[in-house]
C-alpha positions as CSV (number, residue, x, y, z in Angstrom):
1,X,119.5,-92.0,-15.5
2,X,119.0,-95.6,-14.6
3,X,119.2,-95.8,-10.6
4,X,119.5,-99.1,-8.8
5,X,120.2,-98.7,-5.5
6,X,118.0,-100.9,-3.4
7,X,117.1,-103.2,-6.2
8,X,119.8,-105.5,-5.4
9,X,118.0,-106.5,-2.0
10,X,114.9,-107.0,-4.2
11,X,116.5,-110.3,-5.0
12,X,118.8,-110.9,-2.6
13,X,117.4,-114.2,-2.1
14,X,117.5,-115.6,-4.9
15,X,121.5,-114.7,-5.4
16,X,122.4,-116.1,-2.2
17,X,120.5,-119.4,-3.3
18,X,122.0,-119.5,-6.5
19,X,125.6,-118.9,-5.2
20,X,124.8,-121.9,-2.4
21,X,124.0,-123.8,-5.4
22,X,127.0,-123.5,-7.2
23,X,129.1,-123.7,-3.7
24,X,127.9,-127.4,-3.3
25,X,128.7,-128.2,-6.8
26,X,132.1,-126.9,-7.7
27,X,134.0,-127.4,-11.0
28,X,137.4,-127.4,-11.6
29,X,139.2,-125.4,-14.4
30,X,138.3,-126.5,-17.8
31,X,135.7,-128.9,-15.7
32,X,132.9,-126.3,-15.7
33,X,130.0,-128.4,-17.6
34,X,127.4,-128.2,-15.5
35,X,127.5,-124.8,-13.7
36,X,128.4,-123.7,-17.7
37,X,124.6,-125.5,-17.9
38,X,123.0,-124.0,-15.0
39,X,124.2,-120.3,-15.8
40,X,122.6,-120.5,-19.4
41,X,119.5,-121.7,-17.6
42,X,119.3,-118.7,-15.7
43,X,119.9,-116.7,-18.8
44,X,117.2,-118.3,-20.5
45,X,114.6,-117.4,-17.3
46,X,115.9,-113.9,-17.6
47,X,115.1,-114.0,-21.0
48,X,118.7,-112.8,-21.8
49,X,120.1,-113.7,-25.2
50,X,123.6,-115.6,-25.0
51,X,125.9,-117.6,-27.1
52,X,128.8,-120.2,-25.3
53,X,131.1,-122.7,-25.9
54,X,134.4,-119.9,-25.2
55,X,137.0,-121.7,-24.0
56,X,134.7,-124.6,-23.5
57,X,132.5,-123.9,-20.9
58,X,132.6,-120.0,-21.3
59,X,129.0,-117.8,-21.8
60,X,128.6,-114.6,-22.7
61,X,125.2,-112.6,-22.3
62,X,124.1,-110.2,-24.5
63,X,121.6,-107.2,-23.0
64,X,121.3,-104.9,-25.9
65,X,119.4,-101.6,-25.0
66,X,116.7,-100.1,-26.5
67,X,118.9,-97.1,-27.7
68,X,121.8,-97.2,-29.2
69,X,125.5,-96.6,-27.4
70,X,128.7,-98.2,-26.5
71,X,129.3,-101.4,-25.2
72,X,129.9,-102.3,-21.4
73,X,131.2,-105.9,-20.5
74,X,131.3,-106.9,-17.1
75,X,133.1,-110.3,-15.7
76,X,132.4,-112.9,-13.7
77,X,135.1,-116.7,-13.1
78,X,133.0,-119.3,-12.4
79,X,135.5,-122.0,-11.6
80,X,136.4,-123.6,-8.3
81,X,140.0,-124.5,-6.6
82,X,141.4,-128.6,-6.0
83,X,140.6,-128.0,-1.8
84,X,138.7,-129.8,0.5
85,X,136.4,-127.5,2.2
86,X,136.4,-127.3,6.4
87,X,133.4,-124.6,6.6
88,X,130.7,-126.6,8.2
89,X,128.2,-124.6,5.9
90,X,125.0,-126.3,5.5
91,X,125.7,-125.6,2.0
92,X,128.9,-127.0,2.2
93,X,131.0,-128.8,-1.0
94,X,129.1,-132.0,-2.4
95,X,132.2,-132.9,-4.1
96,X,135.2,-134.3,-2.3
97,X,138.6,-132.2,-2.9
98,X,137.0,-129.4,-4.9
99,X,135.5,-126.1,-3.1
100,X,134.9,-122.7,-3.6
101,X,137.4,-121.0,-1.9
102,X,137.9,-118.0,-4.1
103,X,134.2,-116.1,-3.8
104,X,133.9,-117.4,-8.1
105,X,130.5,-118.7,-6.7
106,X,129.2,-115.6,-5.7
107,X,131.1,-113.6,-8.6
108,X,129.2,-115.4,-11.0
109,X,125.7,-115.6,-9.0
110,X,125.8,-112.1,-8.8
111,X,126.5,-111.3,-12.4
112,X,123.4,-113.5,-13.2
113,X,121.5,-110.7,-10.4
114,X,123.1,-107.6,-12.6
115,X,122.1,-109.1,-15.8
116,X,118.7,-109.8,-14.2
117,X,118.2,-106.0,-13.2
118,X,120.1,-104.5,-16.2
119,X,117.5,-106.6,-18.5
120,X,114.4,-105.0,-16.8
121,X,115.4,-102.0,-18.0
122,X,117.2,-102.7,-21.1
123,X,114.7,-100.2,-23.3
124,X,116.3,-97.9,-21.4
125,X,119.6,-98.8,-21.7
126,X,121.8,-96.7,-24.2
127,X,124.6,-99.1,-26.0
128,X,124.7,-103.1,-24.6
129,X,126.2,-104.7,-21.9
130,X,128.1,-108.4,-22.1
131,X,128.2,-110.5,-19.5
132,X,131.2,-112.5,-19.3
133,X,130.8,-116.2,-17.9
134,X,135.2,-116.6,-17.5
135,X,136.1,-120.2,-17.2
136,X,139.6,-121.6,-16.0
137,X,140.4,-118.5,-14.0
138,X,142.5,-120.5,-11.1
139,X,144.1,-122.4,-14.1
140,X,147.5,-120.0,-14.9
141,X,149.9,-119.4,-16.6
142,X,147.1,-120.3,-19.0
143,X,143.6,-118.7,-17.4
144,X,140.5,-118.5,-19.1
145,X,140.9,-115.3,-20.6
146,X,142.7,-114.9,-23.2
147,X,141.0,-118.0,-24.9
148,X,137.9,-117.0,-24.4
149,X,139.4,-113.8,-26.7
150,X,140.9,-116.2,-29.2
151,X,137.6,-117.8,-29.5
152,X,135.9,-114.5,-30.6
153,X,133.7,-113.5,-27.2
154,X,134.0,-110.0,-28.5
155,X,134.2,-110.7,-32.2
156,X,130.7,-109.0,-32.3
157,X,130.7,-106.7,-29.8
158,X,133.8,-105.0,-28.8
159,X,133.7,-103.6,-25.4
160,X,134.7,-100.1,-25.0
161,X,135.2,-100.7,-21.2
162,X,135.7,-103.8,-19.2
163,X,134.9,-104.5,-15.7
164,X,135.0,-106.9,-13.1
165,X,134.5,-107.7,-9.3
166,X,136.2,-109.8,-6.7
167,X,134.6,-110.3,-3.1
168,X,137.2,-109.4,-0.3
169,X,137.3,-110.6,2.6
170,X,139.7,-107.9,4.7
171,X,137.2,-105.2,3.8
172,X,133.6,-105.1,6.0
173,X,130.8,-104.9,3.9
174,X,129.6,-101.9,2.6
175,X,132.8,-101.2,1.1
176,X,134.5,-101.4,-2.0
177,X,138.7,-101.6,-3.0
178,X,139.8,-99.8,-6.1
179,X,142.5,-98.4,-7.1
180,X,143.9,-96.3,-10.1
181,X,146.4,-98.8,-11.6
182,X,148.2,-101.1,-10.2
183,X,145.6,-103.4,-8.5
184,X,147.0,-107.0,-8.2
185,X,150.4,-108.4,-8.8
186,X,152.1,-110.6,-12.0
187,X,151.9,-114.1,-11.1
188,X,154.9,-116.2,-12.6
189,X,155.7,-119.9,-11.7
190,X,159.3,-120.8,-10.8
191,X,160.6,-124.8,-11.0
192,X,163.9,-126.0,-11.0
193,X,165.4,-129.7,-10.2
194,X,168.5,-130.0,-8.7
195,X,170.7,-132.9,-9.6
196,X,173.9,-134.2,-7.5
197,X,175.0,-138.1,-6.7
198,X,172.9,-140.0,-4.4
199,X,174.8,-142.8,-1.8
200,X,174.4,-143.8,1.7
201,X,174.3,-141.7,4.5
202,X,177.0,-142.8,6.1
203,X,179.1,-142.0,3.4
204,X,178.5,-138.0,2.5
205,X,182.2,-138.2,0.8
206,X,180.9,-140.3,-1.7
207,X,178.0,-138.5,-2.7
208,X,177.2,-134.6,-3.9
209,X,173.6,-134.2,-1.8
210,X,171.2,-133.0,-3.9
211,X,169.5,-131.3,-0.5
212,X,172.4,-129.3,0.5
213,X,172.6,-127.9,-2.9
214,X,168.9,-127.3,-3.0
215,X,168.3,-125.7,0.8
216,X,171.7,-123.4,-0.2
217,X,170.2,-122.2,-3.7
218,X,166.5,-121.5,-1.7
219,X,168.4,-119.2,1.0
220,X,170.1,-117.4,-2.0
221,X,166.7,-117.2,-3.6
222,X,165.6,-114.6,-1.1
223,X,168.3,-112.4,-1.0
224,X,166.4,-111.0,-4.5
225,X,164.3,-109.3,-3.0
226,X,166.0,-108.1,0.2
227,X,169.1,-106.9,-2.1
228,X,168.2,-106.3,-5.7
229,X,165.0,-105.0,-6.1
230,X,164.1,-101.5,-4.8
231,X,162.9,-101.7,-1.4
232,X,159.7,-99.2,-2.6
233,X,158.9,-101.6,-5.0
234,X,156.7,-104.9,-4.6
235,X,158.0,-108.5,-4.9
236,X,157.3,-111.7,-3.4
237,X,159.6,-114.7,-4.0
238,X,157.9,-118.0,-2.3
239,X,159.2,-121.1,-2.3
240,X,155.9,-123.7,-2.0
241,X,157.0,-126.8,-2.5
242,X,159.9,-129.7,-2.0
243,X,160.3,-132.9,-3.3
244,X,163.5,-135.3,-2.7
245,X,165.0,-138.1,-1.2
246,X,164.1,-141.9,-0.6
247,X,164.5,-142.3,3.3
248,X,166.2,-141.3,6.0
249,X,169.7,-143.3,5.3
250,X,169.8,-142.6,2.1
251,X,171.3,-138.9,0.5
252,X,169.3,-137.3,-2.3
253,X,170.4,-137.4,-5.9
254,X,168.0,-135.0,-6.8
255,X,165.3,-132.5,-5.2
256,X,162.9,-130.2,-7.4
257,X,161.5,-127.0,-5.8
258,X,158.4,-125.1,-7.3
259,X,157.1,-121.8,-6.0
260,X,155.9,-118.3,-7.3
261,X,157.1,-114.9,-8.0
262,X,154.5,-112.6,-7.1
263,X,155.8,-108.6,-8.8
264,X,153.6,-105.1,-9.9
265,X,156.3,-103.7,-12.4
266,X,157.6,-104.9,-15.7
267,X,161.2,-103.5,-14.8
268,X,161.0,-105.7,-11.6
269,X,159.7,-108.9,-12.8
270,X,162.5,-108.6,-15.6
271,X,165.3,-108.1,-12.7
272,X,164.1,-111.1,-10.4
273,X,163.7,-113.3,-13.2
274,X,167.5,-112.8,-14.5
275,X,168.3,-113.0,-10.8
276,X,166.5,-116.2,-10.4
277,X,168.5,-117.7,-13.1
278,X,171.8,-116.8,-12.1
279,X,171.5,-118.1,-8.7
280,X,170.2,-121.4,-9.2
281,X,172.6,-122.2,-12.2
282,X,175.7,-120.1,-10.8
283,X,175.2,-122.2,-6.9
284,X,174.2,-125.3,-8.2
285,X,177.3,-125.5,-10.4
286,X,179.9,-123.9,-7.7
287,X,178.4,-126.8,-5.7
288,X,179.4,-129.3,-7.8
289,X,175.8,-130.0,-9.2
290,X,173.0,-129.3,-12.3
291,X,170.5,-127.5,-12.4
292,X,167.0,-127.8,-14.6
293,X,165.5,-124.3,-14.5
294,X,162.1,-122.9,-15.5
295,X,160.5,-119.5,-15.4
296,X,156.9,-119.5,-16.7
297,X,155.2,-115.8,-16.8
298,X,152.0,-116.6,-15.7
299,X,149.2,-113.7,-15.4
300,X,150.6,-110.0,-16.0
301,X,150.0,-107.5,-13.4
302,X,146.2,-106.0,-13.3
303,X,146.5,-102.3,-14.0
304,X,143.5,-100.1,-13.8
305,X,142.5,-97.7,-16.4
306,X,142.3,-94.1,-13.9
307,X,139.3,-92.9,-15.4
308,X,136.8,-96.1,-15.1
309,X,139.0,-96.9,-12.0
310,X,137.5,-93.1,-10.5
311,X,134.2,-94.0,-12.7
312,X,133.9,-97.2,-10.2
313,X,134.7,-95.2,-7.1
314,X,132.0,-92.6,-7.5
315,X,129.5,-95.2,-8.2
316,X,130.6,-97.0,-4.7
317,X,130.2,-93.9,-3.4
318,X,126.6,-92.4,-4.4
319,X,125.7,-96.2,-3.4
320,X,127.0,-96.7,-0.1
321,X,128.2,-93.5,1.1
322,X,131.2,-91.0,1.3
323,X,133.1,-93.4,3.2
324,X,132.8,-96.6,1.2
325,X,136.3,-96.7,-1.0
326,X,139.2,-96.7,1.6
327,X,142.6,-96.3,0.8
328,X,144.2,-98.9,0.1
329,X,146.8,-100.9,-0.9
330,X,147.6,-103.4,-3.8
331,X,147.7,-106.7,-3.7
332,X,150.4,-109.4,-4.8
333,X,147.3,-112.1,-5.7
334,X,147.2,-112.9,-9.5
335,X,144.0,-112.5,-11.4
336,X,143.8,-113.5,-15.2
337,X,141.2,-110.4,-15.6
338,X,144.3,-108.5,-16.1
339,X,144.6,-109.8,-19.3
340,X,140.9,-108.3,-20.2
341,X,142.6,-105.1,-19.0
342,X,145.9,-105.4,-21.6
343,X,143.1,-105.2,-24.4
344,X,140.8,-103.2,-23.3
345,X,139.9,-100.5,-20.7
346,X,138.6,-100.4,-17.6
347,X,138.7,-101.5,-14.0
348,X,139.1,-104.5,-10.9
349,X,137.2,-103.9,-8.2
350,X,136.9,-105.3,-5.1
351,X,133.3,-106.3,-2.7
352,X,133.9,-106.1,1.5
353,X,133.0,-109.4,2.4
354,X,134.1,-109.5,6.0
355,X,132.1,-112.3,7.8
356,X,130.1,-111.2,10.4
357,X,132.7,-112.7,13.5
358,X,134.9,-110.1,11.8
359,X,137.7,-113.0,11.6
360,X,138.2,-113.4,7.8
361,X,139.9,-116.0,6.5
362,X,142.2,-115.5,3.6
363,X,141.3,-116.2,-0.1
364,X,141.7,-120.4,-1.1
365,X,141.8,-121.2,2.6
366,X,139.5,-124.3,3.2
367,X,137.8,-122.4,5.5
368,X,137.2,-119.4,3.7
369,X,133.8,-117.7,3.9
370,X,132.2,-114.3,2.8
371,X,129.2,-112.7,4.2
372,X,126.4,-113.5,2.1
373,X,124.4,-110.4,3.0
374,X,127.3,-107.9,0.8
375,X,126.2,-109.6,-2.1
376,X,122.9,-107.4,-3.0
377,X,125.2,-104.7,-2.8
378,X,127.8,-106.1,-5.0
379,X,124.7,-107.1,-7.9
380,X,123.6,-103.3,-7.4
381,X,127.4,-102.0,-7.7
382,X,127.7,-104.3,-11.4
383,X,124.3,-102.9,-12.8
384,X,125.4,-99.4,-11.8
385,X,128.6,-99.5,-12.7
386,X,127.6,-100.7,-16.2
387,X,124.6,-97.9,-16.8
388,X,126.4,-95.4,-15.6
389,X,129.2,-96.2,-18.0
390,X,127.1,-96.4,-20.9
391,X,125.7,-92.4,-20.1
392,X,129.2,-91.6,-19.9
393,X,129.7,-93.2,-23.4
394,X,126.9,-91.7,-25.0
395,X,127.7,-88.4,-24.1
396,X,131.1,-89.1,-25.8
397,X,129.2,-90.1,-29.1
């Protein structure tokens, strides 16, 4: 049986340069080109067959063993978020306005240090592994997944098991987040414009204010989750955005409102979107105004498969010890690998990334950061994670 603890600090180096590298040049969704470019370099100095063009600027790697098996893909995003970076690193964001705030720089640097280790040893590898270069991840409702799919990534080789990894930055490192199911949250978009009749603000009895509508619908917004959804089940309804009005003396004809509903359930996301509706229309109209309404399902909840969930928790554990996969909880984030996970199974996991002054900061915060010294681990938990799968597959065979 293939064995590769240790390994990963046999190139640790190198993955933390490469994952500087693509932290001071950051792409956007759908603007991946030239890290796209720079992964299928690597590739080619690994000597590890690929094909692109997914979804534009997606890769996929191909390690096929020297025996014959199932087939293992593991999944990397190598897209960055529209932030301007206040880290300090001396690796810091080359381009103004666009960082890597999500850890998809070190996802993908470390899937290049897998694939590296995996190919060494590929004559002894029983089935193939894929290695999924994911653009557009930050980009929902749409992502980068399911195009990638519709473009035929797996056409050739259907994985029997998916996985992928996400770096973490409430857990120290050393240890790993997975659960059996539900692992992250459905992310839906909500938007609606309220319209009334604008006039001075000296004359309210003239006008219908398109505010006062708006602030009253938002306050009814949250009794959703306060009164109708059960309180032992998991919902977030946030409200991140306002726009309306002209200046101060002047009342609003109309105000839009975008946020997010953040749910783990079907039965739940169902309720809070026929809530949702009801509100917005059923105030704005006893208020005398109109109401525009959208509800756009965005990523569906990720769900673990149980077994390759357990499968990825014993790994974790002959790796890093006993005490390596905590209990935890959930967590409302949206991640487009869930829609990987409504094809095929398999498992989410997550790499402790604490930073050394132990005060993370949270996940597309301009001054997140990750401590770069988890990430031989997390290249060693990929490889293993993958071989070990492929022995459980061929004993299935």
């Amino acid at each position: 049986m293939l064995d590769f603890k240790g390994k990963g600090e046999q190139i640790e180096r190198e993955i933390i340069a490469i994952r500087r590298h693509f932290h001071e040049n950051p792409e956007l969704s759908e603007e991946e080109f030239e890290t796209s470019q720079f992964i299928q370099q690597k590739l080619e100095e690994y000597e590890i067959p690929f094909k692109k063009g997914y979804a534009k600027t997606g890769v996929l790697g191909i390690i096929k063993g020297g025996q014959p098996g199932g087939v293992v893909a593991l999944r990397a995003d190598i897209d960055a978020l529209p932030i301007k970076e206040r880290t300090n690193e001396p690796f810091t964001s080359k381009k103004e306005g666009v960082m890597h705030a999500c850890g998809h720089d070190a996802h993908t640097a470390m899937l290049l240090g897998a694939g590296k280790l995996l190919n060494t040893q590929r004559e002894q590898i029983k089935g193939t592994v894929l290695l999924v270069f994911q653009p557009a991840e930050e980009n929902a409702p749409n992502g980068g997944a399911k195009p990638m799919m519709d473009d035929g990534v797996f056409d050739e080789y259907t994985p029997d098991v998916i996985f992928g990894q996400h770096v973490w930055p409430d857990l120290p490192k050393g240890q790993i987040g997975i659960r059996d199911g539900a692992m992250m949250g459905a992310s839906d978009r909500i938007k609606f414009t309220i319209k009334g009749t604008g006039g001075h603000a000296s004359m309210p009895h003239q006008t219908n204010d398109a505010i006062t509508i708006a602030t009253t619908v938002i306050n009814q917004l949250q009794t959703i989750v306060s009164r109708n959804v059960d309180p032992l089940s998991a919902a977030v309804l946030t409200i991140g955005k306002i726009e309306g009005g002209y200046r101060y003396n002047v009342i609003a004809d109309e105000v839009l409102v975008d946020g997010t509903v953040r749910t783990l359930d079907k039965d739940t996301r169902e309720r809070i979107k026929n809530r949702f509706y009801k509100i917005v229309e059923g105030t704005t109209e006893a208020m005398g105004g109109t109401a525009e309404v959208e509800f756009s399902k965005g990523y569906p909840a990720t769900i673990n498969t149980p077994e390759w969930a357990q499968h990825v928790r014993s790994t974790a554990q002959t790796l890093l010890g006993e005490e390596a996969t905590p209990e935890l909880n959930p967590s409302l984030g949206g991640e487009d690998f869930s829609r990987f996970l409504l094809k095929y199974p398999g498992a989410f996991f997550w790499l402790g990334t604490k930073p050394k002054n132990g005060q993370p900061k949270p996940l597309h915060d301009p001054s997140f950061e990750i401590d770069e010294e988890a990430l031989a681990g997390g290249v060693e938990m990929m490889a293993q994670v993958a071989a070990d799968t492929l022995e459980k597959l061929e004993k299935r065979l």
